[in-house]
N, C-alpha and C positions, 0 to 999 in steps of 0.2 A: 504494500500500500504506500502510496504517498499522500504528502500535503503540502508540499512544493508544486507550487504556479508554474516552473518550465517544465517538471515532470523529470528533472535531472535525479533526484537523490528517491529511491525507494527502500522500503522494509523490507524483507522476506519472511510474510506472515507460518509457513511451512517450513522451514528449513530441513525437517525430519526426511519430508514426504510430500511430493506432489500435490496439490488439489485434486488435480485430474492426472486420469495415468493409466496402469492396466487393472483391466480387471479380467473374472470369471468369463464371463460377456465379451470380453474384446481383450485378449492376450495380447495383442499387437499395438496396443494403446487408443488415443484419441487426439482429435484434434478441432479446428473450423467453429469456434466459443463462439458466441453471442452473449449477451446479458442484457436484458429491457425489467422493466416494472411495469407490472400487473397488480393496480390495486394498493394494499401496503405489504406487498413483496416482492423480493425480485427473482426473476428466471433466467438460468444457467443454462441455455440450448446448446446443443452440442454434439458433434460427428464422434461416434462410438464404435471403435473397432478400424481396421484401415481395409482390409481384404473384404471382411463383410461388413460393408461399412450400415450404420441406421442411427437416427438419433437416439438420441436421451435426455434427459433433464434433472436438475436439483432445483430447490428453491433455497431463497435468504431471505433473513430479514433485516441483515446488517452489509449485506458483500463480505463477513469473513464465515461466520460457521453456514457450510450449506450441509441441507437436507437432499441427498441423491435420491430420486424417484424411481429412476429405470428408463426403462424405453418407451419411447415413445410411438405407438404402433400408427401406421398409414397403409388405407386402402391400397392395394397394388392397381399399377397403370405400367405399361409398357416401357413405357420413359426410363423407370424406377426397377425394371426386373429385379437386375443384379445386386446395384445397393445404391443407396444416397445419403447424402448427407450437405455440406456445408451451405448452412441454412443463413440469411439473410431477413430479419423479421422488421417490420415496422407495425404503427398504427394510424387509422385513418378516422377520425370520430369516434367511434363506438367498436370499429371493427379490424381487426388482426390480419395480417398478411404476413405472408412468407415467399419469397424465390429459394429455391433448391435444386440443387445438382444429382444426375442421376444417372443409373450407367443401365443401356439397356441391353436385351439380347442380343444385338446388334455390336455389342461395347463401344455404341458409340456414345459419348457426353453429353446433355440435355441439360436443357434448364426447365422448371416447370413452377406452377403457382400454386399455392395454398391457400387458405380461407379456415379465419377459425373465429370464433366466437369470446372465448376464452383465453386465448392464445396458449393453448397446453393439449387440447384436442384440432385436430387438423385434416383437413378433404382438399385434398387436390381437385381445382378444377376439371371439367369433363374434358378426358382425350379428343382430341381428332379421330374419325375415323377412317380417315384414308389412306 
């Protein structure tokens, strides 16, 4: 953490041990962070695993002890076979948005849109069908 205006001098709140890192879930670690506030707390999105790659999430109520949730499950679409992740979220009035990257049977790289309510549950917009 800091409290320095240029962002030159930081803490290292972990020094033991990562925040984020490996787990059961994702032996090959994580990456692609987000953080926004929802409400009075904040959410820690984030690409979970690198081969299989799919989100996750924790929440805070401070930015330092977070509560790790799990995965975050989404409808499959094409785009998304294989795996996705590094997530991109904002807010628009009332309502949540996401771009996310996605790899599909094709392995080619996609980008695609989300819609969430909440911003913790999430539906990809309707594929193309062509």
């Amino acid at each position: 953490m800091t409290q320095d205006p240029t962002l030159e001098s930081w803490e290292i709140l972990t020094p033991d041990k990562p925040l984020l890192g490996r787990s059961e879930r994702a032996p090959d670690g994580c990456e692609n962070v987000t953080v926004y506030r929802v409400g009075d707390e904040w959410v820690l999105l984030y690409s979970e695993g690198l081969l299989h790659q799919h989100l996750a999430y924790a929440t805070s109520a401070d930015l330092v002890r977070w509560s790790f949730k799990g995965v975050i499950d989404l409808p499959a679409q094409r785009w998304m076979a294989k795996r996705y992740g590094a997530p991109a979220v904002w807010q628009e009035d009332n309502h949540w948005f996401m771009v996310l990257m996605g790899i599909g049977e094709d392995d080619r790289a996609t980008l695609g849109m989300l819609t969430s309510n909440d911003a913790i549950h999430w539906n990809p917009l309707p594929e193309r069908t062509e």
